[in-house]
PDB file of N, H, CA, C and O in Angstrom:
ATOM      1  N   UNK A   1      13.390   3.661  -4.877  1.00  0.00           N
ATOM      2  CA  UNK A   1      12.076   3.299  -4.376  1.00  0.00           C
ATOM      3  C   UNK A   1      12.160   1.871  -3.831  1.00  0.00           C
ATOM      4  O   UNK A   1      13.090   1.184  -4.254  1.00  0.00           O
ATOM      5  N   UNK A   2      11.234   1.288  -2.869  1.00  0.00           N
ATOM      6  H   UNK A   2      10.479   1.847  -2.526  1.00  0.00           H
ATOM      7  CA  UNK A   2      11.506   0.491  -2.063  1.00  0.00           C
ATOM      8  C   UNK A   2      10.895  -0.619  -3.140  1.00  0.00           C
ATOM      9  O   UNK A   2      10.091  -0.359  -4.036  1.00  0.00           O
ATOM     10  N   UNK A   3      11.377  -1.714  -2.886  1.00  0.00           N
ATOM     11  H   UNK A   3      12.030  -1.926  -2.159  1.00  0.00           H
ATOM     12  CA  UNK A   3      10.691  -2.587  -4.041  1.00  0.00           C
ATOM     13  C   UNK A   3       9.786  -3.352  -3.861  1.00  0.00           C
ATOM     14  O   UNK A   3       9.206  -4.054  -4.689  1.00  0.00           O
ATOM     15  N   UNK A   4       9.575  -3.226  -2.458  1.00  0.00           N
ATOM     16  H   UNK A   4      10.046  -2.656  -1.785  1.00  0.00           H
ATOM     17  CA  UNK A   4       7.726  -3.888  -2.539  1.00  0.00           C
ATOM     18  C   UNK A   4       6.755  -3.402  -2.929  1.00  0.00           C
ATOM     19  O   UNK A   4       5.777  -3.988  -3.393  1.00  0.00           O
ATOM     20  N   UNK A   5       6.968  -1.866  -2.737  1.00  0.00           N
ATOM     21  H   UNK A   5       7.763  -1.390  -2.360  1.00  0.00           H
ATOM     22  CA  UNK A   5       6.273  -0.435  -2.789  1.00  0.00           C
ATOM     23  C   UNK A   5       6.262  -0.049  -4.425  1.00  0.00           C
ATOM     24  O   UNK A   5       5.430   0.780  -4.794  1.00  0.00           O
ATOM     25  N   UNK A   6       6.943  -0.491  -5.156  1.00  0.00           N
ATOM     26  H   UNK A   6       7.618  -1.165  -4.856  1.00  0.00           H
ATOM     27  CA  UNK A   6       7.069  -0.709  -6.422  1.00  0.00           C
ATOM     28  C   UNK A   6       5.957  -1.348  -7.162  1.00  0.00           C
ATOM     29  O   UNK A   6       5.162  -0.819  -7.939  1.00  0.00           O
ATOM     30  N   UNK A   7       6.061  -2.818  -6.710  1.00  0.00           N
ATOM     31  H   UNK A   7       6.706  -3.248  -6.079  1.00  0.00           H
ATOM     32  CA  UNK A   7       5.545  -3.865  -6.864  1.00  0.00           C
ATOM     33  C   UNK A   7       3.752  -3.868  -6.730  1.00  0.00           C
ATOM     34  O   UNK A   7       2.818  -4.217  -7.451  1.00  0.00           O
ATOM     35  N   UNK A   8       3.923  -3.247  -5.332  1.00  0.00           N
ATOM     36  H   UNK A   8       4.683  -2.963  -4.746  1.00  0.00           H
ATOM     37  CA  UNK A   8       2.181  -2.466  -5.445  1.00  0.00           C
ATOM     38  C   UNK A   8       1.845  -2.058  -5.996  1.00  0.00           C
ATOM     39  O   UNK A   8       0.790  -2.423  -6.514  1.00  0.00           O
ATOM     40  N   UNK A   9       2.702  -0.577  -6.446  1.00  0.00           N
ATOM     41  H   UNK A   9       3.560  -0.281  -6.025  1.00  0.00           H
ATOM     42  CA  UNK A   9       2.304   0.161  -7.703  1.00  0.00           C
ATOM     43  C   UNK A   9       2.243  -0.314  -8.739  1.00  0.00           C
ATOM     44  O   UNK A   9       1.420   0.321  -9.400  1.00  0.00           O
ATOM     45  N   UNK A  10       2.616  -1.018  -9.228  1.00  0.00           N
ATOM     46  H   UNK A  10       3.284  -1.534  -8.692  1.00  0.00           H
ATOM     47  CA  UNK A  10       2.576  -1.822 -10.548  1.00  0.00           C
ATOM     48  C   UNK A  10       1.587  -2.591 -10.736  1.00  0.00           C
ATOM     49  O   UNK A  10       0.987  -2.721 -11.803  1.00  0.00           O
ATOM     50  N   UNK A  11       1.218  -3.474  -9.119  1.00  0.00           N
ATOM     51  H   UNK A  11       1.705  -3.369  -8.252  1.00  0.00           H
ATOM     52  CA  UNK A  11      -0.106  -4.043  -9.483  1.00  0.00           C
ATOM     53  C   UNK A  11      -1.020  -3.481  -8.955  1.00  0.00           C
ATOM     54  O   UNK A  11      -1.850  -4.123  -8.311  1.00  0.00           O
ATOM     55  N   UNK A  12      -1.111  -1.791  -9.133  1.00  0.00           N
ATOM     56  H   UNK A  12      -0.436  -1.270  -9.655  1.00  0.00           H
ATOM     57  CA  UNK A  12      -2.531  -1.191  -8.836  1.00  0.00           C
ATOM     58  C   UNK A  12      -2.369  -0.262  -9.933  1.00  0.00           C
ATOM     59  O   UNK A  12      -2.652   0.925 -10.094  1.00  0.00           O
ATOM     60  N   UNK A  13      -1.923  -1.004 -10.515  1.00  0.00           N
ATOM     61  H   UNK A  13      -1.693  -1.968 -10.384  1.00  0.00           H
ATOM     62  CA  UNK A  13      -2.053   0.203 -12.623  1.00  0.00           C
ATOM     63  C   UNK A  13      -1.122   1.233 -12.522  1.00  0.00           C
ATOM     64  O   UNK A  13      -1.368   1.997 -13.454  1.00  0.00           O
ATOM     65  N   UNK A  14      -0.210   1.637 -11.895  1.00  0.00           N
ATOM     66  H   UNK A  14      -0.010   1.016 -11.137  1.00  0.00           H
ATOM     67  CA  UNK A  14       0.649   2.285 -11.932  1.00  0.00           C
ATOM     68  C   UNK A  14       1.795   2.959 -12.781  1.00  0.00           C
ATOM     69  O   UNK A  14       2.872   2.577 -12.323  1.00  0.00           O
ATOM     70  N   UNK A  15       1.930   3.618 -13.597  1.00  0.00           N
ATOM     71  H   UNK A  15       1.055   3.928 -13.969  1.00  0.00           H
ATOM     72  CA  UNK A  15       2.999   3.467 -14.636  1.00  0.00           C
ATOM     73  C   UNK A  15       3.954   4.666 -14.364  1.00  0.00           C
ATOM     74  O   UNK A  15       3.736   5.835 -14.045  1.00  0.00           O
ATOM     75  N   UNK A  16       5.131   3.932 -14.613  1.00  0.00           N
ATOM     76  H   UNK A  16       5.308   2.983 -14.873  1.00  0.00           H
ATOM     77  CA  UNK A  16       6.201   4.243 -13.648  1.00  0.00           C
ATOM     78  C   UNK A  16       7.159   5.833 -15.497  1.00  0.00           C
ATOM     79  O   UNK A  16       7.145   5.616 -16.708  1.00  0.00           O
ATOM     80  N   UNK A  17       7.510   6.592 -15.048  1.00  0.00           N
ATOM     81  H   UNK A  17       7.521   6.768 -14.064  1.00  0.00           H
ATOM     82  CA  UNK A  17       8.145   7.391 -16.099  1.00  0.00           C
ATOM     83  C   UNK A  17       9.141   7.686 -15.378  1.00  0.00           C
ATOM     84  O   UNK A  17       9.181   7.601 -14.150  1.00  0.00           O
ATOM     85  N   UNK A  18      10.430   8.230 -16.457  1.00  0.00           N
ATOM     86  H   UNK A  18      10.397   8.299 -17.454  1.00  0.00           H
ATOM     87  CA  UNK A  18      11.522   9.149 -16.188  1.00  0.00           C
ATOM     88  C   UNK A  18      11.506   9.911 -15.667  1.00  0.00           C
ATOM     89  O   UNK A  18      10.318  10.218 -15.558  1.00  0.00           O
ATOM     90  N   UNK A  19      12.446  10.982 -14.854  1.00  0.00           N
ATOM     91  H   UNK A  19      13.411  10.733 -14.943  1.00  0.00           H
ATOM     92  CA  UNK A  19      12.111  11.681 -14.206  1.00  0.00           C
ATOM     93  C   UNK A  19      13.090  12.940 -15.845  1.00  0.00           C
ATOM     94  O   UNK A  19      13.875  12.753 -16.775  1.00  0.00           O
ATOM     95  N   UNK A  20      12.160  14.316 -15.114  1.00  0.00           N
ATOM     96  H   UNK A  20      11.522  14.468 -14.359  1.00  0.00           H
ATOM     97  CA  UNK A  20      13.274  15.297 -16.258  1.00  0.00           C
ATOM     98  C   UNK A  20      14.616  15.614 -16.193  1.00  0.00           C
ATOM     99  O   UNK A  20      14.861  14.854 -15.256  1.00  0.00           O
ATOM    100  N   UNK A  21      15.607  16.090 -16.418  1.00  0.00           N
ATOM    101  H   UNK A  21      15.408  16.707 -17.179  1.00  0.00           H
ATOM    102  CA  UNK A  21      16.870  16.633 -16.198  1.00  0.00           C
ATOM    103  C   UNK A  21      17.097  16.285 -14.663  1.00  0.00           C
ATOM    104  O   UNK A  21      17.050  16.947 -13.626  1.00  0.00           O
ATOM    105  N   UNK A  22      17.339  15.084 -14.943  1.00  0.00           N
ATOM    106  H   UNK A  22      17.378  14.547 -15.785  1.00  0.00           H
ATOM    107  CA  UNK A  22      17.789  14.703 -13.591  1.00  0.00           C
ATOM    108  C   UNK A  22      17.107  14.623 -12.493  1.00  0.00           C
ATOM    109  O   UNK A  22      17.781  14.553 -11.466  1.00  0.00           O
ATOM    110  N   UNK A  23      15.578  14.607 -12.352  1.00  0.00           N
ATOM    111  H   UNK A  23      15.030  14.663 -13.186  1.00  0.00           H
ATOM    112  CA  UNK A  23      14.753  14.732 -11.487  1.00  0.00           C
ATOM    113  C   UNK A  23      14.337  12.995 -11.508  1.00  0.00           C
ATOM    114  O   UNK A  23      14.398  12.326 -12.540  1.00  0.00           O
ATOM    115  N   UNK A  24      13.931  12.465 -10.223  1.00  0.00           N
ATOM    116  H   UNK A  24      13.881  13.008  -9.385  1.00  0.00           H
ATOM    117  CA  UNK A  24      13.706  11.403  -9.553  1.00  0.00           C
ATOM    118  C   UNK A  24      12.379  10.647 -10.701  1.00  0.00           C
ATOM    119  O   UNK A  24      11.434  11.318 -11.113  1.00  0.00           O
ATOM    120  N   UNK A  25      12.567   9.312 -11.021  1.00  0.00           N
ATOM    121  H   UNK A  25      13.335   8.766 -10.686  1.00  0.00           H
ATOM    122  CA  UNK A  25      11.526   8.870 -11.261  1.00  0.00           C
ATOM    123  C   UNK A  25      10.260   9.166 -10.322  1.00  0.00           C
ATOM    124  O   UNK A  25      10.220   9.151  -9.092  1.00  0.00           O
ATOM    125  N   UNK A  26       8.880   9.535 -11.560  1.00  0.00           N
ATOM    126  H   UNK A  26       8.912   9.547 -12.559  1.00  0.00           H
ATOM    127  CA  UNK A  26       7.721   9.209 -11.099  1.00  0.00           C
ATOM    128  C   UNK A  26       6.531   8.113 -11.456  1.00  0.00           C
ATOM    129  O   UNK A  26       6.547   7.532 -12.541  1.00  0.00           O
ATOM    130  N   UNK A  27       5.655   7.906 -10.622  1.00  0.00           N
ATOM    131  H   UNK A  27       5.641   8.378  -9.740  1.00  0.00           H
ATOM    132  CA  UNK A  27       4.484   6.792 -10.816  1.00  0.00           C
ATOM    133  C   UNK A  27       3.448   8.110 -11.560  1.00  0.00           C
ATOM    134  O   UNK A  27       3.594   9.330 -11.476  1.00  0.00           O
ATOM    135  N   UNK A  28       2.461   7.359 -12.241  1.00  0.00           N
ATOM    136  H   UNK A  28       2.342   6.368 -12.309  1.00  0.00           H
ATOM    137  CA  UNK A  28       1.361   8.410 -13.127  1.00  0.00           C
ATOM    138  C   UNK A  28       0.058   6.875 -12.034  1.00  0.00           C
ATOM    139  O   UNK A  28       0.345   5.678 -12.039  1.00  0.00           O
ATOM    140  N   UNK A  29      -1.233   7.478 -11.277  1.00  0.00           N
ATOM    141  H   UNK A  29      -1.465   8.450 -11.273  1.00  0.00           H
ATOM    142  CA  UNK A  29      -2.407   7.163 -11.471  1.00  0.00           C
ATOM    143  C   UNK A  29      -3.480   7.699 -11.656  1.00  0.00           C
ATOM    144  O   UNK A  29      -3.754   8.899 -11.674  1.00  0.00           O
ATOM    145  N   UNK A  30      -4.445   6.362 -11.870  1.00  0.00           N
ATOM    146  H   UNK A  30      -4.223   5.387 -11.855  1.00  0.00           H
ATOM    147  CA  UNK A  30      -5.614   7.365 -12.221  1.00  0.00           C
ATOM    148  C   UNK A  30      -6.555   7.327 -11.029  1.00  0.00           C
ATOM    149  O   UNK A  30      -6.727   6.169 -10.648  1.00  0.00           O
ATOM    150  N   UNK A  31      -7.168   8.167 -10.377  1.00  0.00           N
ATOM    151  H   UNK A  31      -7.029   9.108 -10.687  1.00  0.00           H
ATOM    152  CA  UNK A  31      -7.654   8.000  -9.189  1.00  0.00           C
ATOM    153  C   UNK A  31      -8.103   6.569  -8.581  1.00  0.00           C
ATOM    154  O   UNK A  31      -7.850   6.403  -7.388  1.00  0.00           O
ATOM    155  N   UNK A  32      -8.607   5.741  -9.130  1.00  0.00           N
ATOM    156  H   UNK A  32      -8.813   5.876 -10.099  1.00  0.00           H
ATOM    157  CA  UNK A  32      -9.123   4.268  -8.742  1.00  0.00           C
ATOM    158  C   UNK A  32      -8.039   3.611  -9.033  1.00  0.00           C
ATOM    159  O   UNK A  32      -8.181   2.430  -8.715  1.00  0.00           O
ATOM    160  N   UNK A  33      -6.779   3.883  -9.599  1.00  0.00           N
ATOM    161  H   UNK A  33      -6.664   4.842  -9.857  1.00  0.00           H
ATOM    162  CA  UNK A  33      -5.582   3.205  -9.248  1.00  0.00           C
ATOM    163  C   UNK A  33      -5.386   3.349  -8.506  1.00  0.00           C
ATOM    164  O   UNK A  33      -5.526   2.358  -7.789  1.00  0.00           O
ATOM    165  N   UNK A  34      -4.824   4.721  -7.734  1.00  0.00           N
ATOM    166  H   UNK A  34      -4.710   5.526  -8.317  1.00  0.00           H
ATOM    167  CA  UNK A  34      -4.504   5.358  -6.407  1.00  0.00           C
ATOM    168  C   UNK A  34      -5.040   5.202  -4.966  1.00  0.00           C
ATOM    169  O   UNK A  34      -4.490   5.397  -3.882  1.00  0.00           O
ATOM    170  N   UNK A  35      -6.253   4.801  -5.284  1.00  0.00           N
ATOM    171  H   UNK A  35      -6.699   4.643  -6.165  1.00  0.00           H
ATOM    172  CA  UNK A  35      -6.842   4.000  -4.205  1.00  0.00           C
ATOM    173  C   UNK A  35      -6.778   2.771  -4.232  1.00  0.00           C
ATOM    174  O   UNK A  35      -6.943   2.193  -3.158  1.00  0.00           O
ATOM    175  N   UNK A  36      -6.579   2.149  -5.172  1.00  0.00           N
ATOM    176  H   UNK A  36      -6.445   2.619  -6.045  1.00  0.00           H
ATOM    177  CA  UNK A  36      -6.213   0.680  -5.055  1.00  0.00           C
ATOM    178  C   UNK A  36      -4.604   0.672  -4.312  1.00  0.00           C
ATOM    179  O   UNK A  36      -4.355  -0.074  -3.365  1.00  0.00           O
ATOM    180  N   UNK A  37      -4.060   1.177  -4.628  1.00  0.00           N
ATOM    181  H   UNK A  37      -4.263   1.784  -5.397  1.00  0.00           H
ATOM    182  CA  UNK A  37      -2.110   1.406  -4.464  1.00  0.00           C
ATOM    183  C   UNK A  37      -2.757   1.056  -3.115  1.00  0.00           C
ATOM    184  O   UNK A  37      -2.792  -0.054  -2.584  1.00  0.00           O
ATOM    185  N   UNK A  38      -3.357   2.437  -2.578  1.00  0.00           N
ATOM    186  H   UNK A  38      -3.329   3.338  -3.010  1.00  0.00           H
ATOM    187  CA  UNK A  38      -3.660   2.683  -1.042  1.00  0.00           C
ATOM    188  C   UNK A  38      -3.823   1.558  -0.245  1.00  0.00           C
ATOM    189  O   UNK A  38      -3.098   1.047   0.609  1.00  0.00           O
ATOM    190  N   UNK A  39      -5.097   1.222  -0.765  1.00  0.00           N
ATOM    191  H   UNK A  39      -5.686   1.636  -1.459  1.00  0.00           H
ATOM    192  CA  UNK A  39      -5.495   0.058  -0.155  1.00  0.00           C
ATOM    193  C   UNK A  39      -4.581  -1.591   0.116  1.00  0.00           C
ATOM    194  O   UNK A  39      -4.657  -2.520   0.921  1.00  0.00           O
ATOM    195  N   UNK A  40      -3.703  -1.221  -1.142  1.00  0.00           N
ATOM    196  H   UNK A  40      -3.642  -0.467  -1.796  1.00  0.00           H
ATOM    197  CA  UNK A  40      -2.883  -2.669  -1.107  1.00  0.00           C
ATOM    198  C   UNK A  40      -2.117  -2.057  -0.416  1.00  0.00           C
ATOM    199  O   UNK A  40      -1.312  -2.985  -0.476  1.00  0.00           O
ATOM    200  N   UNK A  41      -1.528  -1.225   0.297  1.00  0.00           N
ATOM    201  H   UNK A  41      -2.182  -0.471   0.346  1.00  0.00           H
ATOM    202  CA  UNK A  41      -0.601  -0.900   1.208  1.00  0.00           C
ATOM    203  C   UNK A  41      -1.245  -1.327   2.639  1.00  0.00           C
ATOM    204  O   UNK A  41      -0.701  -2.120   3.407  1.00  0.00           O
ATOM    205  N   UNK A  42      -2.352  -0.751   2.855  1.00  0.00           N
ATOM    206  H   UNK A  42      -2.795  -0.106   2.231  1.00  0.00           H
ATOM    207  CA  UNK A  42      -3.173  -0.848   4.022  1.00  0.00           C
ATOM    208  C   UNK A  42      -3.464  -2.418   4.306  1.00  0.00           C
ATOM    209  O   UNK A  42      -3.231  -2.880   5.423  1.00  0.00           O
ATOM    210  N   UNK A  43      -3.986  -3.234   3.246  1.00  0.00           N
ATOM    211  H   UNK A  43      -4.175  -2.859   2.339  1.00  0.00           H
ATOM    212  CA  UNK A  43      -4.097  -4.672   3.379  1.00  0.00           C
ATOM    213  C   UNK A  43      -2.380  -5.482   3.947  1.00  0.00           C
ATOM    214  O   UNK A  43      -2.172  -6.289   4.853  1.00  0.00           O
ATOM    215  N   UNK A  44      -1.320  -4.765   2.860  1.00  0.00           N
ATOM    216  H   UNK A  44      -1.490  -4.110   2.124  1.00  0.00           H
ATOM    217  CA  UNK A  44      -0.099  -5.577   3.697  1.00  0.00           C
ATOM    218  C   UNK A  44      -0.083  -5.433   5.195  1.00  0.00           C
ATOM    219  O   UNK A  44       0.028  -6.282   6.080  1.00  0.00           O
ATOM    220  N   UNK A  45      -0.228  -4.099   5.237  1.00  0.00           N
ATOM    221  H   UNK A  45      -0.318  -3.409   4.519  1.00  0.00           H
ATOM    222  CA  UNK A  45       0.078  -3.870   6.699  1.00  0.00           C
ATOM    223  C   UNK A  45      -0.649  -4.769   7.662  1.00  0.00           C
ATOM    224  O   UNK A  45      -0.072  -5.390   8.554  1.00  0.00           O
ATOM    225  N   UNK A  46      -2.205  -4.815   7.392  1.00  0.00           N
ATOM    226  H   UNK A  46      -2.674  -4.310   6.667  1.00  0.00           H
ATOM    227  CA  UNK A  46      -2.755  -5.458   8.458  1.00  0.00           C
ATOM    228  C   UNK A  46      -2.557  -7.004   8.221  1.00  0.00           C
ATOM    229  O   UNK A  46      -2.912  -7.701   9.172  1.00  0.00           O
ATOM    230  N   UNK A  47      -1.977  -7.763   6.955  1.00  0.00           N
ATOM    231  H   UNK A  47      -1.689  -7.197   6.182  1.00  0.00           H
ATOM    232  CA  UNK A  47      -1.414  -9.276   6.832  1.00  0.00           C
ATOM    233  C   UNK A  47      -0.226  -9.424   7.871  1.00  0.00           C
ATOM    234  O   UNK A  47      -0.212 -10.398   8.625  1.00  0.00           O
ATOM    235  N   UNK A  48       0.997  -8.243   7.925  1.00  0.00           N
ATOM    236  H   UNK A  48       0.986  -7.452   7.313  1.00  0.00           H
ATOM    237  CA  UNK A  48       1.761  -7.888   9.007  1.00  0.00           C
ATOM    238  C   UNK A  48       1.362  -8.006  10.220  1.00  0.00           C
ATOM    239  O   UNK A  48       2.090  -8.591  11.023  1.00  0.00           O
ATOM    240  N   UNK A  49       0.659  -7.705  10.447  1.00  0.00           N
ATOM    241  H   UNK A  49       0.068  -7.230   9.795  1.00  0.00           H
ATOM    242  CA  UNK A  49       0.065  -7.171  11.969  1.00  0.00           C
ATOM    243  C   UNK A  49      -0.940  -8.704  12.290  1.00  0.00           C
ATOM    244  O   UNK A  49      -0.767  -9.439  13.262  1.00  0.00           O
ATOM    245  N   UNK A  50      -1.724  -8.856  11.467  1.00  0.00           N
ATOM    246  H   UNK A  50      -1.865  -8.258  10.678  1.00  0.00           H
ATOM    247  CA  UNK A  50      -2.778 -10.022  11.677  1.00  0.00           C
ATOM    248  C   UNK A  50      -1.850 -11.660  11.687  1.00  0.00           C
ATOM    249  O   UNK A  50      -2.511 -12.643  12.022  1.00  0.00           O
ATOM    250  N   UNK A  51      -0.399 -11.860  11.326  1.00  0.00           N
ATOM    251  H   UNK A  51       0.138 -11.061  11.054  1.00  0.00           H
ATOM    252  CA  UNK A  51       0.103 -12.538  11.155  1.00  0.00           C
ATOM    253  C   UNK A  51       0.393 -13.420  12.762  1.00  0.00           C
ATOM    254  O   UNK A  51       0.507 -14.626  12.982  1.00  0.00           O
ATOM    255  N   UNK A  52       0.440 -12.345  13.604  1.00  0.00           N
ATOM    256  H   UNK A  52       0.348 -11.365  13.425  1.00  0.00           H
ATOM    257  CA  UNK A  52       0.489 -12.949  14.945  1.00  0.00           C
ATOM    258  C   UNK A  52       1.925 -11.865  15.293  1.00  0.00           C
ATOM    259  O   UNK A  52       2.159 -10.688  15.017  1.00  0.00           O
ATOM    260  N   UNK A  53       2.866 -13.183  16.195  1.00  0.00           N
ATOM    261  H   UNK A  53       2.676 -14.139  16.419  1.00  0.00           H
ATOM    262  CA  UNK A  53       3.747 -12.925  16.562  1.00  0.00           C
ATOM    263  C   UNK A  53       4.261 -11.747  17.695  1.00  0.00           C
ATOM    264  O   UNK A  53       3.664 -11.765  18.772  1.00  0.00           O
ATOM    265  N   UNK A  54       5.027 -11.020  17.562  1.00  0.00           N
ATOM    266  H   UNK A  54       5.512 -11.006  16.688  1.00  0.00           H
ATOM    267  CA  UNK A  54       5.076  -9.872  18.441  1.00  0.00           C
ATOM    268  C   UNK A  54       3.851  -8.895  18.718  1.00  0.00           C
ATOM    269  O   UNK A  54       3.607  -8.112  19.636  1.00  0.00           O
ATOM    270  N   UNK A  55       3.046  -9.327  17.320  1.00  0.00           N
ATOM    271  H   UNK A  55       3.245  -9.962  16.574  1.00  0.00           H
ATOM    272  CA  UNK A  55       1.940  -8.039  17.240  1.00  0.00           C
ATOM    273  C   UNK A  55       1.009  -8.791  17.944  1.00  0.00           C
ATOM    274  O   UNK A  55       0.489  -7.803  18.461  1.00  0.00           O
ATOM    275  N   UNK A  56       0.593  -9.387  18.236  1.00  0.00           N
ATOM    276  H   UNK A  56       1.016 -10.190  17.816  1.00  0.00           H
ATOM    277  CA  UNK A  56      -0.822 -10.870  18.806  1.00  0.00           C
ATOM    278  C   UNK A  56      -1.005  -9.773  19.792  1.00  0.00           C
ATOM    279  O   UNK A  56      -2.133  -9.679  20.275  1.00  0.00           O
ATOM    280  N   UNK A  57      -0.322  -9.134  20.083  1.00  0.00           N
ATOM    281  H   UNK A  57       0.595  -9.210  19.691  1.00  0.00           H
ATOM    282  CA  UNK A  57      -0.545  -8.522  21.685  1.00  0.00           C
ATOM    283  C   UNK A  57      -1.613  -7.358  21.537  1.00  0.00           C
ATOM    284  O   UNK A  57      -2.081  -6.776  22.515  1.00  0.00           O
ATOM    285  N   UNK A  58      -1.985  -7.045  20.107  1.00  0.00           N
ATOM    286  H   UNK A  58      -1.605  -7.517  19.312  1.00  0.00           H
ATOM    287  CA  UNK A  58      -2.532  -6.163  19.418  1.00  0.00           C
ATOM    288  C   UNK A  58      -4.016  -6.570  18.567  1.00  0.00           C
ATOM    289  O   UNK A  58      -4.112  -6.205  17.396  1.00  0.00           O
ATOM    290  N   UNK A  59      -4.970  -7.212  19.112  1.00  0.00           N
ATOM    291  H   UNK A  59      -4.893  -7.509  20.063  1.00  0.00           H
ATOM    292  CA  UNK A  59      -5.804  -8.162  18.480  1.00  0.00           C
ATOM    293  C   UNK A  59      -7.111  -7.141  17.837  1.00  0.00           C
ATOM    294  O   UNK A  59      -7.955  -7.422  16.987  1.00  0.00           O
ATOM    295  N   UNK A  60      -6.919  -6.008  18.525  1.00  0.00           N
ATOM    296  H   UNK A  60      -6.234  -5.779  19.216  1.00  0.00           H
ATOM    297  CA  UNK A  60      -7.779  -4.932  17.572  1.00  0.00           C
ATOM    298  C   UNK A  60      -7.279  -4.526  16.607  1.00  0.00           C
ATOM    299  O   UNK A  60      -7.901  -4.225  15.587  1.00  0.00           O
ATOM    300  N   UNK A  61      -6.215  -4.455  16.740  1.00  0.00           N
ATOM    301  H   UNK A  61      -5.711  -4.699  17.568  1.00  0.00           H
ATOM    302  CA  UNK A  61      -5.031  -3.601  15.874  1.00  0.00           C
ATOM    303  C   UNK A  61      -6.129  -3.772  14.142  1.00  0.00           C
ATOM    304  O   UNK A  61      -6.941  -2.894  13.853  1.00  0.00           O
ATOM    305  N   UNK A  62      -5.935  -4.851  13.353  1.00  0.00           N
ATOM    306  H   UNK A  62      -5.275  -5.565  13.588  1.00  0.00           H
ATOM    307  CA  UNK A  62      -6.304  -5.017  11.769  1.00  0.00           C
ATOM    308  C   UNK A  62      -7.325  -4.408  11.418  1.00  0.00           C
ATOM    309  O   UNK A  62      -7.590  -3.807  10.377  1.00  0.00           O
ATOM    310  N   UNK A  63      -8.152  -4.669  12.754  1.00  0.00           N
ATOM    311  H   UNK A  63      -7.936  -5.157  13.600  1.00  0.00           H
ATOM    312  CA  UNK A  63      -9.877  -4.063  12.576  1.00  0.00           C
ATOM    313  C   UNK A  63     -10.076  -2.804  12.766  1.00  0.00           C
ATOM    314  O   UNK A  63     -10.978  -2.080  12.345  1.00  0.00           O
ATOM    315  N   UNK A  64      -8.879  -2.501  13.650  1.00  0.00           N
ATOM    316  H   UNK A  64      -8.146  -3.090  13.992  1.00  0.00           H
ATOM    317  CA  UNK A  64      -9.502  -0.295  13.702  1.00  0.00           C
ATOM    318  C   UNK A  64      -8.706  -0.250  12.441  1.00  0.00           C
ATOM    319  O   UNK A  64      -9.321   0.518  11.702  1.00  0.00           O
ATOM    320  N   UNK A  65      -7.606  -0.707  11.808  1.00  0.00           N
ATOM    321  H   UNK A  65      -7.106  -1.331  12.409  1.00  0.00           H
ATOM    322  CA  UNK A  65      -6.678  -0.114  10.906  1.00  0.00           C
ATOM    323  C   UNK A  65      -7.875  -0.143   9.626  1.00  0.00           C
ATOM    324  O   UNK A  65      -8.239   0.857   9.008  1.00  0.00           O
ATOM    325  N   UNK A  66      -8.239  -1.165   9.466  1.00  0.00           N
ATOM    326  H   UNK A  66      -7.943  -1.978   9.968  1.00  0.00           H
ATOM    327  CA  UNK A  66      -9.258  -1.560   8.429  1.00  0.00           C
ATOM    328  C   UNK A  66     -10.480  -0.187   8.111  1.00  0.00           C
ATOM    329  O   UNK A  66     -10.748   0.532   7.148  1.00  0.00           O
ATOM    330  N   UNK A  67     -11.019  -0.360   9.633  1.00  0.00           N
ATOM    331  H   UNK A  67     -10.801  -0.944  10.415  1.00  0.00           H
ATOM    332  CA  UNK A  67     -12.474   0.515   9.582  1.00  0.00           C
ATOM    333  C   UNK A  67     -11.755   2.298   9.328  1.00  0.00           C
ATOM    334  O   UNK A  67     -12.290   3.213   8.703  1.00  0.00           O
ATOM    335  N   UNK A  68     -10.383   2.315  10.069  1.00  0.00           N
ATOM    336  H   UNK A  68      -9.948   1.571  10.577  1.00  0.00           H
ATOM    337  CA  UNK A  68      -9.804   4.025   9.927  1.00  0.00           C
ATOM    338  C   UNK A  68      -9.858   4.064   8.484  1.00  0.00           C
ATOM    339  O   UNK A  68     -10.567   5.027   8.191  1.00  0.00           O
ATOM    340  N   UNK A  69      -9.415   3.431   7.358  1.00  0.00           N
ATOM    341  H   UNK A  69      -8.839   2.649   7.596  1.00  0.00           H
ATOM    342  CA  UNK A  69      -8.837   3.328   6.289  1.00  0.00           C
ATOM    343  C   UNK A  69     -10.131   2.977   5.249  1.00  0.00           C
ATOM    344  O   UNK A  69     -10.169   3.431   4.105  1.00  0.00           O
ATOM    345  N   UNK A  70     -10.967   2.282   5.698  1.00  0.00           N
ATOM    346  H   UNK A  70     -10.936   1.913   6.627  1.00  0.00           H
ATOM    347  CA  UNK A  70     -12.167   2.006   5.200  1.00  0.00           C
ATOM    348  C   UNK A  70     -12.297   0.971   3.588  1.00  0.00           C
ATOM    349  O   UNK A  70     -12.998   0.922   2.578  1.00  0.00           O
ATOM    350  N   UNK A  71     -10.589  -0.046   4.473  1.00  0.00           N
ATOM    351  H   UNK A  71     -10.019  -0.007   5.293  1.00  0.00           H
ATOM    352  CA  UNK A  71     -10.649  -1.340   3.594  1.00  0.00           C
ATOM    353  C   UNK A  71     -11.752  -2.752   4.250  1.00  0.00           C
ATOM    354  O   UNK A  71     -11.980  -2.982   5.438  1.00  0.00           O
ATOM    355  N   UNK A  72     -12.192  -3.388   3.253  1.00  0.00           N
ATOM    356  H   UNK A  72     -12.007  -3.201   2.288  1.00  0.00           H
ATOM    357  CA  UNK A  72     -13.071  -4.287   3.344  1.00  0.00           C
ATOM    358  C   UNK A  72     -11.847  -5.517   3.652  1.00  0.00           C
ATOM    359  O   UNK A  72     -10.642  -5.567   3.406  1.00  0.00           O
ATOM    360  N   UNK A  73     -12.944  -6.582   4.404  1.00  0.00           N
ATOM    361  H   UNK A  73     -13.923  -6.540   4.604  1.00  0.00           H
ATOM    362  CA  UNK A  73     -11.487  -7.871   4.690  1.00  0.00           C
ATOM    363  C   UNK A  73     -11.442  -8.809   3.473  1.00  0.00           C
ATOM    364  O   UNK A  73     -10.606  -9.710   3.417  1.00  0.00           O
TER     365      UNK A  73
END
């Protein structure tokens, strides 16, 4: 698992278990974790994007991503 993506999960209540007989670790949430996860994914992205740089060229970009997703700023 990617370890930022980790890191989210962990700080949106996430709790991480074994996987069974050899099956892949899983995350356990509880729905208002799961939307939090969400949302802190959706917020990096638009810190990415809102940061400038290559993306500047994109100045709607944070605000439709925001209103599609229906995170607050």
């Amino acid at each position: 698992m990617n370890e930022r993506i980790k890191e989210l999960a962990e700080h949106a209540g996430g709790e991480f278990y074994e996987g069974f007989a050899g099956s892949t670790n899983f995350v356990k949430f509880t729905e208002d974790d799961f939307e939090k996860f969400a949302e802190l994914i959706v917020r990096e992205c638009c810190d990415i994007v809102g940061a400038g740089g290559e993306f500047a060229s994109r100045p709607k970009l944070v605000e439709k991503l925001q209103e599609h997703f229906g995170v607050e700023e």
